[in-house]
mmCIF file of the N, C-alpha and C atoms, coordinates in Angstrom:
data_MODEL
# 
_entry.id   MODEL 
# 
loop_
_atom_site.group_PDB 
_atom_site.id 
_atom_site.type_symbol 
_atom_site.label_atom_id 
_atom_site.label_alt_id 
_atom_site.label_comp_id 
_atom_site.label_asym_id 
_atom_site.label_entity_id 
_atom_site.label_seq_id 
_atom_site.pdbx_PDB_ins_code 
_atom_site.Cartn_x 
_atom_site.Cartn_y 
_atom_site.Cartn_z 
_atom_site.occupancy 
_atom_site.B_iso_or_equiv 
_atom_site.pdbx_formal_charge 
_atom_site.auth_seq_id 
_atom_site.auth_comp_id 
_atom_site.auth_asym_id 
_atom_site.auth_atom_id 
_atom_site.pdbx_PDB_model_num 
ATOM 1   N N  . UNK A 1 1  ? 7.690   -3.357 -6.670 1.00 0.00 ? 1  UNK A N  1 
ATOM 2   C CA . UNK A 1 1  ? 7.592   -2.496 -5.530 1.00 0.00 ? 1  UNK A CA 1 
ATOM 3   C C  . UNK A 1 1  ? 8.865   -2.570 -4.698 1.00 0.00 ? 1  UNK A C  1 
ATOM 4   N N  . UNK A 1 2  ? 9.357   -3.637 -4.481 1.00 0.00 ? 2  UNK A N  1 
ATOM 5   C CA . UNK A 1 2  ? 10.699  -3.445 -3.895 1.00 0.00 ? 2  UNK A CA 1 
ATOM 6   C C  . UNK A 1 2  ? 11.412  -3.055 -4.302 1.00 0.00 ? 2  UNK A C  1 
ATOM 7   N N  . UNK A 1 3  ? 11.683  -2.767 -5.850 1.00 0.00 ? 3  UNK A N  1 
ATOM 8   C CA . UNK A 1 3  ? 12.814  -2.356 -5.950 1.00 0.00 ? 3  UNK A CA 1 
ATOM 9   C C  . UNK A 1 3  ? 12.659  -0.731 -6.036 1.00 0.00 ? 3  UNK A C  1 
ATOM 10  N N  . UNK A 1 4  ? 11.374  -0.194 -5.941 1.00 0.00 ? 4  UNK A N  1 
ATOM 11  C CA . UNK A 1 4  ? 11.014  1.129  -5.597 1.00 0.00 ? 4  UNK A CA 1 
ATOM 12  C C  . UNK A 1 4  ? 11.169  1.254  -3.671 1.00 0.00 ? 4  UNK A C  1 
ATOM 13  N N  . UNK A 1 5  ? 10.599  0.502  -3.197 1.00 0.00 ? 5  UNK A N  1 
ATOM 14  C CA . UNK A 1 5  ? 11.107  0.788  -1.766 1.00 0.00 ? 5  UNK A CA 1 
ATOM 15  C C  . UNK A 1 5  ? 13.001  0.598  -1.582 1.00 0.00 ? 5  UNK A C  1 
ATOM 16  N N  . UNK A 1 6  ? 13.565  -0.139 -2.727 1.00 0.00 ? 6  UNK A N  1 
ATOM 17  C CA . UNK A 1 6  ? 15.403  -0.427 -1.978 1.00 0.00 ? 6  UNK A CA 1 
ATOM 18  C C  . UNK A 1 6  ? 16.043  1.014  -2.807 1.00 0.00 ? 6  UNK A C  1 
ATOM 19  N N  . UNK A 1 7  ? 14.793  1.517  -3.741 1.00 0.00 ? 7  UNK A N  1 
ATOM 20  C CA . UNK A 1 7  ? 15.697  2.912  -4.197 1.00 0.00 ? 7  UNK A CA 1 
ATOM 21  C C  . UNK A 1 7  ? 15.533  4.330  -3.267 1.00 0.00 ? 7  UNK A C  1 
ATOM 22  N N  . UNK A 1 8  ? 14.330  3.875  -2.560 1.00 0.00 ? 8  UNK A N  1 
ATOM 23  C CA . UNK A 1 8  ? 14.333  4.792  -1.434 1.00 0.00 ? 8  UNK A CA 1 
ATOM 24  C C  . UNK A 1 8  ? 15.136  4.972  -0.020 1.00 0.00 ? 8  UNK A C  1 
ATOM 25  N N  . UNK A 1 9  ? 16.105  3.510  -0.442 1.00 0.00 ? 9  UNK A N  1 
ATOM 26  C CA . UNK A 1 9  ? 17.484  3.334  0.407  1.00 0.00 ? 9  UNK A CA 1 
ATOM 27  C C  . UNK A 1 9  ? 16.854  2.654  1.366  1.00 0.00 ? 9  UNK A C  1 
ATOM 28  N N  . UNK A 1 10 ? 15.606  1.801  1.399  1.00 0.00 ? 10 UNK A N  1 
ATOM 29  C CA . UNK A 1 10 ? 15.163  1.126  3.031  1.00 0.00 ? 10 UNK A CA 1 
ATOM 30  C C  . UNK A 1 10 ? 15.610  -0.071 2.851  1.00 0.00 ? 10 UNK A C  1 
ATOM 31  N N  . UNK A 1 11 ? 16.307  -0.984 3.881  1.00 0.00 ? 11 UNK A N  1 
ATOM 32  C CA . UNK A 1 11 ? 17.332  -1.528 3.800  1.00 0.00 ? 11 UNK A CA 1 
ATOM 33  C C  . UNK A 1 11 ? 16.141  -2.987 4.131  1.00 0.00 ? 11 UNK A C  1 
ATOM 34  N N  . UNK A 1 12 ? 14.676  -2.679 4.059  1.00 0.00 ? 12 UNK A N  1 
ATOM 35  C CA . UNK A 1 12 ? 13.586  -3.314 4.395  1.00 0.00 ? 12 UNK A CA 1 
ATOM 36  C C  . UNK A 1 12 ? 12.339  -3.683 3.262  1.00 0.00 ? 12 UNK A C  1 
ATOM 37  N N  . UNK A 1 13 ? 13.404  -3.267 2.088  1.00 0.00 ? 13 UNK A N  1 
ATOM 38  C CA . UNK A 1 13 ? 12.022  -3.346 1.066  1.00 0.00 ? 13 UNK A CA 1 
ATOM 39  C C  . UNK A 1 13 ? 11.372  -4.247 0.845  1.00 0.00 ? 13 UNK A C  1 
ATOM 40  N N  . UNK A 1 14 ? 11.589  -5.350 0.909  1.00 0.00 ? 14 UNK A N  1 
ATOM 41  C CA . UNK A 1 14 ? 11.273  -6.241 0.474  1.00 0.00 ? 14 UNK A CA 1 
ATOM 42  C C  . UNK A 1 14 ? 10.017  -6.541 1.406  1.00 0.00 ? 14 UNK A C  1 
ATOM 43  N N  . UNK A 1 15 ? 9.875   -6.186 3.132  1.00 0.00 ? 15 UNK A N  1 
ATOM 44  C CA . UNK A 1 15 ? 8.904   -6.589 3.698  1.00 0.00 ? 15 UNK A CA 1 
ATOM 45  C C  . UNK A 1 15 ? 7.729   -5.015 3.756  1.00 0.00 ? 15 UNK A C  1 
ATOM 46  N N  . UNK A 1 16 ? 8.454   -3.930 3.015  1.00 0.00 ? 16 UNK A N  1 
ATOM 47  C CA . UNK A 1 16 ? 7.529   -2.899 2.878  1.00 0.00 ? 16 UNK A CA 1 
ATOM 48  C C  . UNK A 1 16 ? 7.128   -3.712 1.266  1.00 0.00 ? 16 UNK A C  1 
ATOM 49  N N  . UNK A 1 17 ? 7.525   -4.036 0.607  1.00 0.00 ? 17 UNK A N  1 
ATOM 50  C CA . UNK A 1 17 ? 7.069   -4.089 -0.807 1.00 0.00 ? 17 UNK A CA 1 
ATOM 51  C C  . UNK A 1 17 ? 5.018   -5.593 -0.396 1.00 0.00 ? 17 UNK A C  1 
ATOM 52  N N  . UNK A 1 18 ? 5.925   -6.602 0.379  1.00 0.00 ? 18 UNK A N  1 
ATOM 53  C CA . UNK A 1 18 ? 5.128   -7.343 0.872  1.00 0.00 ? 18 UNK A CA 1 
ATOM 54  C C  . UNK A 1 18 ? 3.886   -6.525 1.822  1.00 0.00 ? 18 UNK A C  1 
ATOM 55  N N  . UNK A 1 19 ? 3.944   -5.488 2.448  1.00 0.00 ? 19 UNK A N  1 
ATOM 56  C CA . UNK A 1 19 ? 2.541   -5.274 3.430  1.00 0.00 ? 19 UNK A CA 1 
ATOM 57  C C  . UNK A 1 19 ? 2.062   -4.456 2.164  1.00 0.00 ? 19 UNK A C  1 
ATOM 58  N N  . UNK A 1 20 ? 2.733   -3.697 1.474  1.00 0.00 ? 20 UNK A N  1 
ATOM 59  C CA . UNK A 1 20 ? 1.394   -2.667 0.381  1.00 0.00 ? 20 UNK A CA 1 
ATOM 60  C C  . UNK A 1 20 ? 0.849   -3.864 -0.675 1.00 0.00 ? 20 UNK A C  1 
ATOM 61  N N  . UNK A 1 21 ? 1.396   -4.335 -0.995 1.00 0.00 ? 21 UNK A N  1 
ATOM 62  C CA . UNK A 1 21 ? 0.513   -5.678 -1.549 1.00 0.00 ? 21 UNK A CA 1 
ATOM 63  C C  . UNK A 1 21 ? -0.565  -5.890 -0.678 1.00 0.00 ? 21 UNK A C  1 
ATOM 64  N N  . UNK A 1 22 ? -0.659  -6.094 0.094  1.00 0.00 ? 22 UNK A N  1 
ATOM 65  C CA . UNK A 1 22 ? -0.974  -6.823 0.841  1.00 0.00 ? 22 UNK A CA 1 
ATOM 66  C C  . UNK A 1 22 ? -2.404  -5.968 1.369  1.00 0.00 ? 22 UNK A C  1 
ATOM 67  N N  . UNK A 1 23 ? -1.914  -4.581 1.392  1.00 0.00 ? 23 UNK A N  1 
ATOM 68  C CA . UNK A 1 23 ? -2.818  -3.857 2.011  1.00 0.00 ? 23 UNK A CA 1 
ATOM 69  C C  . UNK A 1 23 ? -3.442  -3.436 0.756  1.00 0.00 ? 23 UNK A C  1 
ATOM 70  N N  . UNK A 1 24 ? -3.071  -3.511 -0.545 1.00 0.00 ? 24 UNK A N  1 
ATOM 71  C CA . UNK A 1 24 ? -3.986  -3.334 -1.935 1.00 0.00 ? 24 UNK A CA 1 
ATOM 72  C C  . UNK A 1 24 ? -4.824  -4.452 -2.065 1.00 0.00 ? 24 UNK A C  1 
ATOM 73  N N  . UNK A 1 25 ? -4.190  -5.518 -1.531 1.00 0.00 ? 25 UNK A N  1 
ATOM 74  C CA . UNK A 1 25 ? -5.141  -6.211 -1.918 1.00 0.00 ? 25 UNK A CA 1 
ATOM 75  C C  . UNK A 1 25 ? -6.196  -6.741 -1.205 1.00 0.00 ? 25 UNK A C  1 
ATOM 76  N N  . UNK A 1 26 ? -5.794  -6.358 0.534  1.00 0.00 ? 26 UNK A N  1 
ATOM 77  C CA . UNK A 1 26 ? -7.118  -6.752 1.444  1.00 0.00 ? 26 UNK A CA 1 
ATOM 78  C C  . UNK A 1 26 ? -8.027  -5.737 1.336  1.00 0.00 ? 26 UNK A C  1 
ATOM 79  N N  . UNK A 1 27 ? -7.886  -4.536 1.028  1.00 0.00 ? 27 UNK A N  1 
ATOM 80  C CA . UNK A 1 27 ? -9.023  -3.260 0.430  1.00 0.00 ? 27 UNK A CA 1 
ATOM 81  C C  . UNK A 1 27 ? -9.722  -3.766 -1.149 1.00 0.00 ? 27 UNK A C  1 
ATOM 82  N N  . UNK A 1 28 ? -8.962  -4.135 -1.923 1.00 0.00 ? 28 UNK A N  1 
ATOM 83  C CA . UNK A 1 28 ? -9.723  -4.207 -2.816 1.00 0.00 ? 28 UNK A CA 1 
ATOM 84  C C  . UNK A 1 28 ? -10.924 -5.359 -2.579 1.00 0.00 ? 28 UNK A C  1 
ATOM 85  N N  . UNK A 1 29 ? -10.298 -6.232 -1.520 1.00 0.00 ? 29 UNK A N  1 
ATOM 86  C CA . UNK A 1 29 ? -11.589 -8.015 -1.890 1.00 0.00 ? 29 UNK A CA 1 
ATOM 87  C C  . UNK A 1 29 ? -12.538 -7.352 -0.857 1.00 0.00 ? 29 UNK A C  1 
ATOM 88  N N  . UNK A 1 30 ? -11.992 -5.940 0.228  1.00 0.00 ? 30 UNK A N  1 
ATOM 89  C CA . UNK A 1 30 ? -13.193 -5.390 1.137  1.00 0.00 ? 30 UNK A CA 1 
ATOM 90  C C  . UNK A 1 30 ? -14.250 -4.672 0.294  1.00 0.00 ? 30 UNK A C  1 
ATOM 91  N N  . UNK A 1 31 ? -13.416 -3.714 -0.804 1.00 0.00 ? 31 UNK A N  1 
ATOM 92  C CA . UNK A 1 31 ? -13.918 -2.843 -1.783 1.00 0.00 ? 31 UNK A CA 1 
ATOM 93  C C  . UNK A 1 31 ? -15.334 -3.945 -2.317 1.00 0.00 ? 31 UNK A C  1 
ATOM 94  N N  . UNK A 1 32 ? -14.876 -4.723 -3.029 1.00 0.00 ? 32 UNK A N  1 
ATOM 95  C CA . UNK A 1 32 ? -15.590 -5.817 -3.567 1.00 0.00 ? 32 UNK A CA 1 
ATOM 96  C C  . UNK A 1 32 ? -16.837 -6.062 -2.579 1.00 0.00 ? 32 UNK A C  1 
ATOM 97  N N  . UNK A 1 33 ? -16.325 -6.900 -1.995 1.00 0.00 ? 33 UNK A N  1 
ATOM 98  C CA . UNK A 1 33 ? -17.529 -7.504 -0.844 1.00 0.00 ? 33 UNK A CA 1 
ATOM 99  C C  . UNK A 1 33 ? -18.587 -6.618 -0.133 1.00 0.00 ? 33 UNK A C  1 
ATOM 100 N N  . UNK A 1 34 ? -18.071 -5.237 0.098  1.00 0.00 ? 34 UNK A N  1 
ATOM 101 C CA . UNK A 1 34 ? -18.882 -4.121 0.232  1.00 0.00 ? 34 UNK A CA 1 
ATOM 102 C C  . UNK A 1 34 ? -19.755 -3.807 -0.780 1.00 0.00 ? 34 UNK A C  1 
ATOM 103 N N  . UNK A 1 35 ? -19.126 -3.433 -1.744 1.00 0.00 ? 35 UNK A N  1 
ATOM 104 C CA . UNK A 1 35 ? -19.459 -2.682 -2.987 1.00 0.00 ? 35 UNK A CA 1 
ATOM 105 C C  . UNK A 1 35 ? -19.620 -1.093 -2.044 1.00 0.00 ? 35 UNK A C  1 
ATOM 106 N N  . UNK A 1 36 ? -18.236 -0.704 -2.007 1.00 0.00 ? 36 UNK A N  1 
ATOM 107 C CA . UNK A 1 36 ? -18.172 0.323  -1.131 1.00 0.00 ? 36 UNK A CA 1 
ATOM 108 C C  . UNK A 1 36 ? -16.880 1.039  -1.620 1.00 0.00 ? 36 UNK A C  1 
ATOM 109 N N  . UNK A 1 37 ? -16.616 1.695  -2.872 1.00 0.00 ? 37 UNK A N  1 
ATOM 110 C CA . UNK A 1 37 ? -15.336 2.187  -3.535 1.00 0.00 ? 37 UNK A CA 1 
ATOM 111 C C  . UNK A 1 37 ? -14.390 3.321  -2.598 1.00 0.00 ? 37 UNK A C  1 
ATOM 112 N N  . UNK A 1 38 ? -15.952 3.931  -1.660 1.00 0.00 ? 38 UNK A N  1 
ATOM 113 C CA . UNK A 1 38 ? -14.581 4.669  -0.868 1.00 0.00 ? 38 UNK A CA 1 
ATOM 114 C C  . UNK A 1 38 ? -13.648 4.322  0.249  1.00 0.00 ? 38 UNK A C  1 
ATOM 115 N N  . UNK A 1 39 ? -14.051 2.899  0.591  1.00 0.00 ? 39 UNK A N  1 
ATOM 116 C CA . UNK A 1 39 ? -12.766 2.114  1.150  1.00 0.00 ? 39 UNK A CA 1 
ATOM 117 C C  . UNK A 1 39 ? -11.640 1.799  0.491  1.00 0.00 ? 39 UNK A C  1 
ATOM 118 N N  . UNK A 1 40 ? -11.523 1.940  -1.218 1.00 0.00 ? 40 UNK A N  1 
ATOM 119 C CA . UNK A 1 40 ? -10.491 1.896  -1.858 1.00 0.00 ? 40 UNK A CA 1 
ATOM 120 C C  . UNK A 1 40 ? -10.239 3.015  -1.633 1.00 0.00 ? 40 UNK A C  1 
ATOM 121 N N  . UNK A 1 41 ? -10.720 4.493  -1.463 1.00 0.00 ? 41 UNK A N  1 
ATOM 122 C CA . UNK A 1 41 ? -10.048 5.407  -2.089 1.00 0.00 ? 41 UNK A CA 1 
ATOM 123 C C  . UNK A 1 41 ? -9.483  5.820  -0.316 1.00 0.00 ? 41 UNK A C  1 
ATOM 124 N N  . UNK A 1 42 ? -9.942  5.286  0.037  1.00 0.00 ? 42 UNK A N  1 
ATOM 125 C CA . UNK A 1 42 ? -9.235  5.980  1.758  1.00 0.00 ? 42 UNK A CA 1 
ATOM 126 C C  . UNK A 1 42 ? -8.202  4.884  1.925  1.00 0.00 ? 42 UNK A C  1 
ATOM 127 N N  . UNK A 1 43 ? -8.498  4.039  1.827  1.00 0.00 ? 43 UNK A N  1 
ATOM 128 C CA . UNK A 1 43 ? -6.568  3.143  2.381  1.00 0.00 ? 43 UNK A CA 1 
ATOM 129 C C  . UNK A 1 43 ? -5.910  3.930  0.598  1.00 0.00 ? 43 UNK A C  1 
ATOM 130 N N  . UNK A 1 44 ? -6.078  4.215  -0.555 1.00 0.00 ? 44 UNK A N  1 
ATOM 131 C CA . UNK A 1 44 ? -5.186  4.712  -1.361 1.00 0.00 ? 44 UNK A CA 1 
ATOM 132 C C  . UNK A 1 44 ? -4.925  6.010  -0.685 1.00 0.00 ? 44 UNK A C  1 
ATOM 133 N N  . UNK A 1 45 ? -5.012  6.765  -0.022 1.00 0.00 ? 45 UNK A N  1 
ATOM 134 C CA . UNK A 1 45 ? -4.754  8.186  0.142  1.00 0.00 ? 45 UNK A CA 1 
ATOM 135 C C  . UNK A 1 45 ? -3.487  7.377  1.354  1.00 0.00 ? 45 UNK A C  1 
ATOM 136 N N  . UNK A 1 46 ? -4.384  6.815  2.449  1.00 0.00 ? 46 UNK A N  1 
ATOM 137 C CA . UNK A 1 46 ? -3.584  6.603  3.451  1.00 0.00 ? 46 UNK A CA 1 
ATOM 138 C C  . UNK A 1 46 ? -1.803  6.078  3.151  1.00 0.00 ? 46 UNK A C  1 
ATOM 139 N N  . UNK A 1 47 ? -2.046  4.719  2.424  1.00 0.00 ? 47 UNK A N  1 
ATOM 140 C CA . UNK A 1 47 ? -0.670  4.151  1.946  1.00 0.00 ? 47 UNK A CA 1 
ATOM 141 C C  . UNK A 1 47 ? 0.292   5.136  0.928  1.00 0.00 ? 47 UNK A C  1 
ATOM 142 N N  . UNK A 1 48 ? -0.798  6.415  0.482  1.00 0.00 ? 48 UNK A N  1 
ATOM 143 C CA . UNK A 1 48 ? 0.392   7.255  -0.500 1.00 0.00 ? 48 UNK A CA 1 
ATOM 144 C C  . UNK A 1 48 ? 1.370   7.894  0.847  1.00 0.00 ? 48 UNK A C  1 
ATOM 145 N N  . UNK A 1 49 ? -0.042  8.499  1.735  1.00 0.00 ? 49 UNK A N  1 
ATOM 146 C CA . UNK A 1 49 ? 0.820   9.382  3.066  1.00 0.00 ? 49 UNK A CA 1 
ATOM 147 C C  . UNK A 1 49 ? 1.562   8.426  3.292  1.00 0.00 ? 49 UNK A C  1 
ATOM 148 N N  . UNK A 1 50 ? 1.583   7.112  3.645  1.00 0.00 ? 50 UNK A N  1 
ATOM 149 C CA . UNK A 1 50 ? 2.635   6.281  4.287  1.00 0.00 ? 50 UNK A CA 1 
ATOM 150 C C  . UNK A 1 50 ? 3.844   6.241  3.625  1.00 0.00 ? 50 UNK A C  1 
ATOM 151 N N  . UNK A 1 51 ? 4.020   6.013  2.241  1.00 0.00 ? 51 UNK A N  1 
ATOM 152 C CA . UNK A 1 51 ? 4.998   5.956  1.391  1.00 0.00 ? 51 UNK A CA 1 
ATOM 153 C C  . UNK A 1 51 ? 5.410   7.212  1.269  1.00 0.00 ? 51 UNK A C  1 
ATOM 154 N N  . UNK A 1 52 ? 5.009   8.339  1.107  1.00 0.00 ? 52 UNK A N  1 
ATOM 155 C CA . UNK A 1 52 ? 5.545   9.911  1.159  1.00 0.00 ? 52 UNK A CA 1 
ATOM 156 C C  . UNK A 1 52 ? 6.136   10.067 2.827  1.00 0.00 ? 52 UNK A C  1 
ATOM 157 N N  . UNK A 1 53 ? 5.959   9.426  3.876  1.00 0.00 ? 53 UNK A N  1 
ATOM 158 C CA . UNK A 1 53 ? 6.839   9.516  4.718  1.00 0.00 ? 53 UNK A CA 1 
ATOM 159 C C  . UNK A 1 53 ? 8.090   8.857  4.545  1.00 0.00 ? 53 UNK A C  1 
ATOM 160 N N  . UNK A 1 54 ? 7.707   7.994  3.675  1.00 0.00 ? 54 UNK A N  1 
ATOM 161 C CA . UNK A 1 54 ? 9.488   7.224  4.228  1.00 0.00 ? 54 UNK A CA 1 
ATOM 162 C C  . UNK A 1 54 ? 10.551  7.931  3.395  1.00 0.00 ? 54 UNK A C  1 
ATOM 163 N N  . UNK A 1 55 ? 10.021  9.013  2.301  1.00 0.00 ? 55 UNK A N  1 
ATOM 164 C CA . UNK A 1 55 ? 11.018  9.531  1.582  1.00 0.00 ? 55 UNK A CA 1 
ATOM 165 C C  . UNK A 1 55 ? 12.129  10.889 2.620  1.00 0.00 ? 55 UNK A C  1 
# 
């Protein structure tokens, strides 16, 4: 992932590469513990919009 965020020229990838981890993976153990899949699919929509802004 960072080296997809340092080709998008952010001079920060490395701590954007660290929060989408981060945010995949605190949705998925919520996903889980719920048993509630459309909390995966709403932070996935959200973090695409997030990443389609920084382009």
């Amino acid at each position: 992932m960072e080296r997809q965020f340092a080709a998008l020229g952010r001079d920060d990838a490395r701590e954007f590469a660290v929060a989408l981890l981060a945010a995949y993976q605190g949705v998925s153990l919520l996903t889980n513990t719920f048993r509630d899949p459309a909390l995966m699919r709403a932070e996935g929509r959200r973090l695409e919009r997030w990443i389609d802004s920084l382009a």
